[in-house]
TORNU-798030 format. One line per 2 residues: number of its first residue (from 1); for each residue x, z, y of N, C-alpha, C. Coordinates in pm, whole numbers, plus 50000, padded with zeros to 5 digits. Example, Ala and Ser with C-alpha at 12.3 -4.5 7.8 and 13.67 -1.06 7.14 Angstrom:
TORNU-798030
1> 51319,50780,49431,51230,50780,49550,51320,50780,49670 ~ 51285,50708,49775,51367,50714,49894,51290,50787,50003
end
This chain:
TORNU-798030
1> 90657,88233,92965,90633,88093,93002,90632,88008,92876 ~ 90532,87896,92886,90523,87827,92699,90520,87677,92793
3> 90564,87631,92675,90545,87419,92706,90436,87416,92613 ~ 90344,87329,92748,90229,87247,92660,90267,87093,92593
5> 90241,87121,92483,90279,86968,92372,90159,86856,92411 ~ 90221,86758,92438,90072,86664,92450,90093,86561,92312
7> 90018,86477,92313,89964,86433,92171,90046,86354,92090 ~ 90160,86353,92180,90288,86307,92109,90415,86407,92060
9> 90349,86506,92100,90439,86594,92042,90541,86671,92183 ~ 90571,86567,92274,90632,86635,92365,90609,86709,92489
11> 90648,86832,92544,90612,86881,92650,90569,86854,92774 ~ 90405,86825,92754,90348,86775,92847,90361,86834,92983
13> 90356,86988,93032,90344,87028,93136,90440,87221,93103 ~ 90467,87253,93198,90529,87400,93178,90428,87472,93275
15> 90379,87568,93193,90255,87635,93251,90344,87793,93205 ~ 90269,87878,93358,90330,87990,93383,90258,88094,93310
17> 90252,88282,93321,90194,88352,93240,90079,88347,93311 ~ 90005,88309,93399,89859,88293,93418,89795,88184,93428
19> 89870,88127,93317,89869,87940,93282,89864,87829,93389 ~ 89876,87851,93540,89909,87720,93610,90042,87699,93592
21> 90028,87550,93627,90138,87503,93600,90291,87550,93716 ~ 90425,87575,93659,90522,87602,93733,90545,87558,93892
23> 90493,87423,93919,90517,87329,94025,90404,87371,94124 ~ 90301,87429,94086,90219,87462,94127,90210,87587,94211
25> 90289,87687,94128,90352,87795,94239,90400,87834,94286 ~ 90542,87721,94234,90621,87716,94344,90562,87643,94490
27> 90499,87559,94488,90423,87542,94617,90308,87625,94626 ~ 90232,87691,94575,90175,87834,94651,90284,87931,94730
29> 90387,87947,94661,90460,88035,94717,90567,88019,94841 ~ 90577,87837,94834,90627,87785,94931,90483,87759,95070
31> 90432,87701,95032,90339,87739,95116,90299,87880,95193 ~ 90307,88019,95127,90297,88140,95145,90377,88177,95262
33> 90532,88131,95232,90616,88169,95304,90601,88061,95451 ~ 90558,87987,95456,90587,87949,95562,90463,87928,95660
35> 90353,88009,95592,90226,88106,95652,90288,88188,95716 ~ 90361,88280,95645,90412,88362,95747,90500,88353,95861
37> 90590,88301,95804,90675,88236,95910,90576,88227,96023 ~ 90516,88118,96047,90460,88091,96168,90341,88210,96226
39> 90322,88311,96110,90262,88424,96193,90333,88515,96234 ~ 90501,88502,96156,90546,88558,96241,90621,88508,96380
41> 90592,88368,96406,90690,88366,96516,90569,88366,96600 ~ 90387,88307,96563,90296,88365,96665,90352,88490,96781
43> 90376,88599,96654,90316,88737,96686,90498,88721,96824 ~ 90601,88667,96815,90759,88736,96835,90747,88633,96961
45> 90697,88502,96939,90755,88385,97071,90686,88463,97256 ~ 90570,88561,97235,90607,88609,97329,90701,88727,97415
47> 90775,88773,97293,90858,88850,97314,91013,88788,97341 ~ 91045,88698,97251,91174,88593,97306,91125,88531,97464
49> 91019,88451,97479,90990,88428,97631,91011,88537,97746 ~ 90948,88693,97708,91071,88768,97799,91242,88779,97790
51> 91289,88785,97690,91404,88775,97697,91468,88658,97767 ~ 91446,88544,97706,91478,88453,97817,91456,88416,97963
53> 91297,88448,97954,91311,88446,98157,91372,88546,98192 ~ 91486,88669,98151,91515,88784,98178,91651,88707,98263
55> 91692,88583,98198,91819,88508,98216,91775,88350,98332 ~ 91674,88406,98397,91619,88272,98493,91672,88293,98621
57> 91725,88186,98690,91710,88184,98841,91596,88123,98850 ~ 91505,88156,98966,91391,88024,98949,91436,87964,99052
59> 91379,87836,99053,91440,87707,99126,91396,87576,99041 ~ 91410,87513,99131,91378,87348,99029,91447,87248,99090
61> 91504,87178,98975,91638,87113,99047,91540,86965,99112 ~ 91554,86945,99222,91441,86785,99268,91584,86704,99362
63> 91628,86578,99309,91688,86506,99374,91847,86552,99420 ~ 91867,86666,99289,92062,86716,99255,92016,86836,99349
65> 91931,86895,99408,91932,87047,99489,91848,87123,99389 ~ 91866,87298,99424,91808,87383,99340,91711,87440,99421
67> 91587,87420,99440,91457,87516,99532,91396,87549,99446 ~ 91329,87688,99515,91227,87733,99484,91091,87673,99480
69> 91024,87657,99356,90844,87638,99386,90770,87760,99362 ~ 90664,87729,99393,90550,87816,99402,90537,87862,99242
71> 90542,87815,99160,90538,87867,98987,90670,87935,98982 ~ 90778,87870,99029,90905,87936,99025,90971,88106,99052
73> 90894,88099,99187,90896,88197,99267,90867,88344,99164 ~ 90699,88301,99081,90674,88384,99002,90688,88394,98885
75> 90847,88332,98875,90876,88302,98730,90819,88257,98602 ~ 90769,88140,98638,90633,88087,98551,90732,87987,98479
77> 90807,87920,98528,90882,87812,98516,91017,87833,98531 ~ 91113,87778,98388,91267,87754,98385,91309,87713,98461
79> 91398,87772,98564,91457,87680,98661,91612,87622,98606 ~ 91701,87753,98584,91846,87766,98532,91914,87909,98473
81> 92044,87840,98393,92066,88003,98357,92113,88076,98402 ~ 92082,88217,98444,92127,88337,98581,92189,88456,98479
83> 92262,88521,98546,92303,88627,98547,92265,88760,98669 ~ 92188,88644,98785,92216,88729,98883,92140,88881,98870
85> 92005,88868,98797,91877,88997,98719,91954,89074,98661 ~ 92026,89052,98575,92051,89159,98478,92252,89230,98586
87> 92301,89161,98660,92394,89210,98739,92316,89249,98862 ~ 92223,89281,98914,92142,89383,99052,91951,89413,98962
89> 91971,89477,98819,91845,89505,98754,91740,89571,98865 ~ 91796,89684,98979,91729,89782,99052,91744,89724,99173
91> 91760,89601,99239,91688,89526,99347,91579,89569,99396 ~ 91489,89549,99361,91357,89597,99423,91322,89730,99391
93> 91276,89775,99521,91288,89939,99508,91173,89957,99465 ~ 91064,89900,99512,90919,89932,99438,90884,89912,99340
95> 90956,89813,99281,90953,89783,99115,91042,89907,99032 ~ 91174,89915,99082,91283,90009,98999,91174,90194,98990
97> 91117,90182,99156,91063,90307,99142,90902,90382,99050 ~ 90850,90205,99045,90729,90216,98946,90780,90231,98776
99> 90890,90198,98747,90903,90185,98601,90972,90327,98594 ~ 91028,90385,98685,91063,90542,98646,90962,90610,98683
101> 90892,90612,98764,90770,90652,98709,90675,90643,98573 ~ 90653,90509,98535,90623,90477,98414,90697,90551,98305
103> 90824,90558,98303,90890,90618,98199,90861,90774,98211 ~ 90920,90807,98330,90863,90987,98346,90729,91003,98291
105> 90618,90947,98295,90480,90998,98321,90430,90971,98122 ~ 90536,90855,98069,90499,90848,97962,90620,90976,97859
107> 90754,90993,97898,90781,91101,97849,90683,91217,97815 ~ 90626,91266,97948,90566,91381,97943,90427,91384,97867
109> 90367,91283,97870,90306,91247,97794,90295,91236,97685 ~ 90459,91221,97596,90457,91196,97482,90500,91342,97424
111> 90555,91383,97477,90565,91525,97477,90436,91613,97440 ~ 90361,91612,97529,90216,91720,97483,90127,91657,97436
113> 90095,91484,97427,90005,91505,97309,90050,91487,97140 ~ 90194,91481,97120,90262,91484,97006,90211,91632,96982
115> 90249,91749,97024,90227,91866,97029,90037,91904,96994 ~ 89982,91868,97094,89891,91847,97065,89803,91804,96950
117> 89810,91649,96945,89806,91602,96802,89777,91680,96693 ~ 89949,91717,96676,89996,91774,96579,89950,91868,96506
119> 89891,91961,96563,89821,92054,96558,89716,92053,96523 ~ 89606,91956,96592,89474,91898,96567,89494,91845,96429
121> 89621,91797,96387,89617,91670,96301,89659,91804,96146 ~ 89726,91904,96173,89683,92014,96061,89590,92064,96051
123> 89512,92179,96145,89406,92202,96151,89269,92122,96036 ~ 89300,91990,96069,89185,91951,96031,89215,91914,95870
125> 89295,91889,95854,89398,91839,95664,89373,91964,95610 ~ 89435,92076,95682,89426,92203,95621,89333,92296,95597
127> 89258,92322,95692,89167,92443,95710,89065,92393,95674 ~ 88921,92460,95659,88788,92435,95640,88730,92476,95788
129> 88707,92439,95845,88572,92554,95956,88447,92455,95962 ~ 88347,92527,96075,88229,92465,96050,88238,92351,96198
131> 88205,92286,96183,88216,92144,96281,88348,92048,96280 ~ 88402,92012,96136,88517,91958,96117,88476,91799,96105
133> 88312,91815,96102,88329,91655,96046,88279,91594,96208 ~ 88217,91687,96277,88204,91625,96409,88351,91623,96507
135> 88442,91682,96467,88543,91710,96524,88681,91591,96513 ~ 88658,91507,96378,88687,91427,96325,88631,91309,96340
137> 88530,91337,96409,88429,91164,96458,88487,91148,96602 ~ 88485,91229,96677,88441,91242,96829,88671,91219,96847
139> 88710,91232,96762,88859,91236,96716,88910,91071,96739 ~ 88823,91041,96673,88789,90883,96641,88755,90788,96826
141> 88640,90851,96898,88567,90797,96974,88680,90702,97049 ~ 88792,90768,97115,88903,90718,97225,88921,90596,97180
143> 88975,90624,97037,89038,90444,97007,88933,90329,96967 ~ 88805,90362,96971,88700,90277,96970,88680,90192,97068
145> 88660,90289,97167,88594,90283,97300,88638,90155,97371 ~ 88592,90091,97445,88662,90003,97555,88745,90060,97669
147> 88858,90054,97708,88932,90073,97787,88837,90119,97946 ~ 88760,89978,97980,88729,89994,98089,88623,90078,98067
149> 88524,90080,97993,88446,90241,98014,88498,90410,97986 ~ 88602,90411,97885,88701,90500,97904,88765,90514,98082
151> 88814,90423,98140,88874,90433,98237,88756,90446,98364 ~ 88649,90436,98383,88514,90471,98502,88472,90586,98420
153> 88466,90642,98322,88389,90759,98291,88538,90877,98299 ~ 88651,90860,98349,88728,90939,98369,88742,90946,98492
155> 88725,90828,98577,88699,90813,98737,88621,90901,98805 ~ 88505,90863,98718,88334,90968,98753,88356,91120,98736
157> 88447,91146,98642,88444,91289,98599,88573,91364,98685 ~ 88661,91308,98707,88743,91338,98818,88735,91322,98968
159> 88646,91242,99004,88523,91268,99135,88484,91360,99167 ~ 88352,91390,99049,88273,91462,99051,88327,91638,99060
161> 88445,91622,98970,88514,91746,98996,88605,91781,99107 ~ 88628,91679,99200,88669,91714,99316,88786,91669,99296
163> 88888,91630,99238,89039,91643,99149,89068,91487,99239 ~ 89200,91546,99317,89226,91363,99407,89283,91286,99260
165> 89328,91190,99305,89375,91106,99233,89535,91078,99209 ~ 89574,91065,99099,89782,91056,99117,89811,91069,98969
167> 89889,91123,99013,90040,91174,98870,89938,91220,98818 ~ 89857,91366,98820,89816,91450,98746,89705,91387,98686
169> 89639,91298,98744,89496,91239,98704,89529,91117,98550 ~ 89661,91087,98598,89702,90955,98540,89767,91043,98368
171> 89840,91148,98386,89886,91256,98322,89765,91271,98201 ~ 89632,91326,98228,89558,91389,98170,89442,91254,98117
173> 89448,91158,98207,89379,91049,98117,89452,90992,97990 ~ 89601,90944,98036,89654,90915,97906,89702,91013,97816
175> 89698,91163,97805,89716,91243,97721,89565,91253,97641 ~ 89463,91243,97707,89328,91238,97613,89297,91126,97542
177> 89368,91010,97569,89363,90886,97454,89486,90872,97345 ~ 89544,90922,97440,89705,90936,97287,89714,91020,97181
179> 89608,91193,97199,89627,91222,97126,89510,91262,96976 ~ 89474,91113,97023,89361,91053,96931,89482,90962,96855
181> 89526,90887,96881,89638,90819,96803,89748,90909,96773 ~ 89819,91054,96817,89886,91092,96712,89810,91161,96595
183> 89664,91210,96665,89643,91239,96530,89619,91181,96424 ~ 89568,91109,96416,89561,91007,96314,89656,90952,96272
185> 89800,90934,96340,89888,90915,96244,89936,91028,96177 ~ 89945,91137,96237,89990,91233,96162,89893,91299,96018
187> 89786,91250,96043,89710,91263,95919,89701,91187,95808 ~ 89728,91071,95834,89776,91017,95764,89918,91035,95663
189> 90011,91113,95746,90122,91122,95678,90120,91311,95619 ~ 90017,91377,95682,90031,91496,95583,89900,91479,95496
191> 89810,91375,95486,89703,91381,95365,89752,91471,95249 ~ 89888,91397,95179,89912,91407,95025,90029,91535,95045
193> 90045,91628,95164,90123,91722,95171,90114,91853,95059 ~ 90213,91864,95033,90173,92005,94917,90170,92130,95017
195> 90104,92190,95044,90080,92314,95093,90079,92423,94993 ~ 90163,92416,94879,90176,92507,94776,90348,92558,94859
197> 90373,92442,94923,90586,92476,94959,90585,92546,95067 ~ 90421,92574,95133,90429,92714,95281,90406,92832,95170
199> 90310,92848,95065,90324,92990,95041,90436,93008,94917 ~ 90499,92895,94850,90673,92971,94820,90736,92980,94949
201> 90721,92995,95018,90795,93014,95143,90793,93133,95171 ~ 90606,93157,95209,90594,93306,95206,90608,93374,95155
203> 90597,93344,95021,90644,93438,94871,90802,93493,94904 ~ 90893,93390,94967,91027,93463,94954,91065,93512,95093
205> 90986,93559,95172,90982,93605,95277,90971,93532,95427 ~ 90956,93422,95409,91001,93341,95528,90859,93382,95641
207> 90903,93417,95758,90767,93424,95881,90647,93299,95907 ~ 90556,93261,95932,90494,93193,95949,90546,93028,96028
209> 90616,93113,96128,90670,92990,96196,90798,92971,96175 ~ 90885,93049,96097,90994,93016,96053,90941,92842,95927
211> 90819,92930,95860,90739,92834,95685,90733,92687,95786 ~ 90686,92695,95909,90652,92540,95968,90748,92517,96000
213> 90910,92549,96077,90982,92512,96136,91092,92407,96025 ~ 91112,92494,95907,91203,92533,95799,91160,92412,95673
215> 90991,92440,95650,90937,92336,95579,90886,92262,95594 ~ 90759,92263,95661,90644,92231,95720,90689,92021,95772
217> 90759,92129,95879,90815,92015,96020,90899,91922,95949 ~ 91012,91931,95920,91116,91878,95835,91037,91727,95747
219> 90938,91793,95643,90843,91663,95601,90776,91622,95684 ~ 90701,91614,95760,90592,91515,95860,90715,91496,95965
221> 90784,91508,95975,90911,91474,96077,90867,91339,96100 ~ 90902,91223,95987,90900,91041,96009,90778,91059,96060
223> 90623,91168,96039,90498,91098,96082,90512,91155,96246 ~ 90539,91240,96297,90558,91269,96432,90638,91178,96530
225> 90772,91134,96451,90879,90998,96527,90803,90899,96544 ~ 90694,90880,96434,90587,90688,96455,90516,90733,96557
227> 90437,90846,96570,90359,90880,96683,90368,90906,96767 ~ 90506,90977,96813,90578,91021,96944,90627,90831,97011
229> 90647,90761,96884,90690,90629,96946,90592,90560,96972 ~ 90435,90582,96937,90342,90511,96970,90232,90548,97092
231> 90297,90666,97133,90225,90748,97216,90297,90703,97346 ~ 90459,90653,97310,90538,90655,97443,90479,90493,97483
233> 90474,90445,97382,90477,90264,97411,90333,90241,97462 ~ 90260,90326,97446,90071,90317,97527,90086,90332,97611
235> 90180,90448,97655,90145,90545,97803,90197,90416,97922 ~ 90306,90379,97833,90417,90282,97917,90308,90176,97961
237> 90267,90140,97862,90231,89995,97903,90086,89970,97909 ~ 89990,90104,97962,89862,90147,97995,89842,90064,98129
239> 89729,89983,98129,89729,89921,98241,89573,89975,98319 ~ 89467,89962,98230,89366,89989,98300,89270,90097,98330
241> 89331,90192,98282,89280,90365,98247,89388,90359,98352 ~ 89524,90394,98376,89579,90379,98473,89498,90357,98634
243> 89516,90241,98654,89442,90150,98781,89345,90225,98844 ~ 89238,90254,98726,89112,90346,98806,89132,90473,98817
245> 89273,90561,98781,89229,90671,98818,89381,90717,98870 ~ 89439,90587,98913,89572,90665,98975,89611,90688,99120
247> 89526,90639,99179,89508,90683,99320,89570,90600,99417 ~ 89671,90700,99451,89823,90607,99587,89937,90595,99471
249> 89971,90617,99316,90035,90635,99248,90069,90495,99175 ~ 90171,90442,99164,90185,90321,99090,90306,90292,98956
251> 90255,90252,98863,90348,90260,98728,90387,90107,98743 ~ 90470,90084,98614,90491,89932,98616,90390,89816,98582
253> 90326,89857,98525,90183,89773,98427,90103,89745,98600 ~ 90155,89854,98708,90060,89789,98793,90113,89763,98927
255> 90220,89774,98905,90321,89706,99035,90371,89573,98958 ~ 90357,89544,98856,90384,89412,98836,90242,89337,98856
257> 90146,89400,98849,89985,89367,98826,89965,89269,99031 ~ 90007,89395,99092,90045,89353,99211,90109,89269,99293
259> 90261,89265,99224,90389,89109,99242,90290,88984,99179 ~ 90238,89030,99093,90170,88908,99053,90086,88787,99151
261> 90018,88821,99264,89950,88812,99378,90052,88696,99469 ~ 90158,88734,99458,90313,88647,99575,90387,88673,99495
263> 90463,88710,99367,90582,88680,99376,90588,88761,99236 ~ 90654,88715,99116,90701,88814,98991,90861,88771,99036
265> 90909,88924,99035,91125,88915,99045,91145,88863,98871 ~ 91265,88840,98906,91296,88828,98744,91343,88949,98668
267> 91352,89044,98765,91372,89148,98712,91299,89276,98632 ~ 91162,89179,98642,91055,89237,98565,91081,89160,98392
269> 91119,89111,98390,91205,89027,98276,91275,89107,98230 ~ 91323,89185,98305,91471,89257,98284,91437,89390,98228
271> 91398,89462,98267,91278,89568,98243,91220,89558,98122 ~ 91164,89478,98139,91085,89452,97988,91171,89435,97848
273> 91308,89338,97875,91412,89358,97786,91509,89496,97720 ~ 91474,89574,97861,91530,89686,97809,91483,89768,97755
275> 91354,89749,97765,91247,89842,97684,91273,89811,97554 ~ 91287,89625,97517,91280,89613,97406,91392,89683,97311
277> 91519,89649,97375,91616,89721,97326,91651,89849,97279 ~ 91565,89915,97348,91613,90072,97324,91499,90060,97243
279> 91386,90022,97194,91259,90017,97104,91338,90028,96958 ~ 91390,89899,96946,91459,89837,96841,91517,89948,96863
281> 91675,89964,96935,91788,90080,96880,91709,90188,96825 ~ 91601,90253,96841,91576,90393,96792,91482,90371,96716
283> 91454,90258,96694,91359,90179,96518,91495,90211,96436 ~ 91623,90129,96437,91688,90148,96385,91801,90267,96352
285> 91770,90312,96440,91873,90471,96424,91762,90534,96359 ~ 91643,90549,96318,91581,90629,96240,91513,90575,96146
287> 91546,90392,96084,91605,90387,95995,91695,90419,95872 ~ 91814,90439,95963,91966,90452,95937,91967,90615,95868
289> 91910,90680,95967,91863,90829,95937,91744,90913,95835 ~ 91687,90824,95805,91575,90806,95698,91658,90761,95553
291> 91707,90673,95588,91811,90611,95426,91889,90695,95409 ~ 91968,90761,95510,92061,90909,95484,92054,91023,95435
293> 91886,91057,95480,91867,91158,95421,91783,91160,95286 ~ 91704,91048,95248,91630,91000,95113,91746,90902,95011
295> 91858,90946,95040,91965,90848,94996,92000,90928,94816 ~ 91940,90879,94703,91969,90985,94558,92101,90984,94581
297> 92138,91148,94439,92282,91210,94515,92314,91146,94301 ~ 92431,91114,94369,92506,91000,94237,92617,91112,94161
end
């Protein structure tokens, strides 16, 4: 940093190493920050708005009494602060029974196309064969696509094949779009993999699937946890690939889709909070577990 002398000799201005002046970037940089700020509370104020209606009675206080209105009812509008949602969360049986569904259908889900993926997502880093670059486009197509023509061209094809509609239909649509997104994350995270540390492996005897279990797995571990977590949070909250091909079968994305019509509980509030929670806890436990094990030894 230098002082500019002006024609009297004294330090006219303090100019930085890419010569604007000091005052100057400190308000770029004050400015900067509070760009973000507000993109980040864009991206978060609808996520605090569930948390808080999670804590609503609805009601509207008119003339010292507490009633229900018509916005109220569907929790559109603050009425007061409740406890009663989060002390009876499993009130409604058709709601409690769509979100364990939702959760079951996205477990299993996250389960085989992680697996899946995974596999696809070496295969293609590793090996050479002949149709890798069409294999790698058509890899691509799912997360392009629009939802709703993804979701009628899986309709049409499960028609046409005779296949009713349910669990299994709902199963195999969102396992063919998810595991377009693990692969790609997982390729991403074994691009720069040394595949020199499978054949010292083999060199000192280790079995093939001992070399993946032992080495392999261990590194792409963090890229399988982002994808296993991004595979669960689609399946969950899949609304319109769902709809068209789930039959008599209903998840939460569409039994709330439904309450919506007469009535949102607040306990869809509630639901949604707990998702968030356990999101966060196992962001942060594999955090915690990431710094533990990349932690230098002193």
């Amino acid at each position: 940093m230098a002082a500019v002398l002006g024609s009297t000799g004294a330090p006219a201005a303090v100019v930085g190493p890419t010569g604007a002046p000091q005052w100057l970037r400190r308000l770029g940089s004050s400015l900067l920050n509070i760009w973000a700020l507000l993109g980040l509370l864009y991206l978060f104020l609808p996520i605090f708005v569930i948390v808080a209606f999670s804590f609503n009675e609805p009601g509207n206080t008119v003339d010292g009494s507490f009633r229900p209105t018509i916005r109220n009812v569907r929790n559109y509008q603050w009425g007061r602060f409740s406890l009663d949602a989060w002390s009876d969360p499993f009130r409604f049986e058709d709601l409690t029974d769509a979100f364990t569904n939702s959760l079951k259908i996205a477990a299993i889900v996250t389960f085989v196309a992680t697996i899946l993926g995974t596999l696809m997502a070496i295969a293609l880093v590793k090996y050479r064969f002949r149709g890798k670059g069409p294999v790698s486009t058509f890899l691509i197509l799912p997360l392009t696509m629009p939802e709703i023509v993804l979701g009628l061209s899986l309709l049409a094809l499960f028609v046409n094949a005779g296949v009713s509609l349910g669990f299994v239909t709902i199963f195999i649509a969102h396992v063919m779009f998810s595991v377009s997104y693990v692969a790609t994350t997982v390729k991403a995270r074994i691009r720069g993999f040394d595949w020199r540390l499978e054949e010292a492996a083999a060199d000192l005897g280790a079995t093939p699937s001992r070399t993946f279990f032992k080495v392999t797995l261990p590194i792409i571990a963090p890229g399988l946890f982002a994808a296993a977590l991004l595979t669960f949070a689609l399946s969950l909250d899949d609304f319109v690939i769902t709809y068209l091909n789930r039959g008599l079968e209903t998840t939460f994305p569409v039994q709330v889709w439904l309450l919506k019509r007469s009535s949102v509980p607040v306990q869809v509030n509630v639901f949604g909070t707990m998702v968030l929670i356990a999101s966060v806890t196992i962001a942060l436990l594999g955090l915690v577990i990431q710094r533990r094990r990349y932690r230098p030894i002193t």
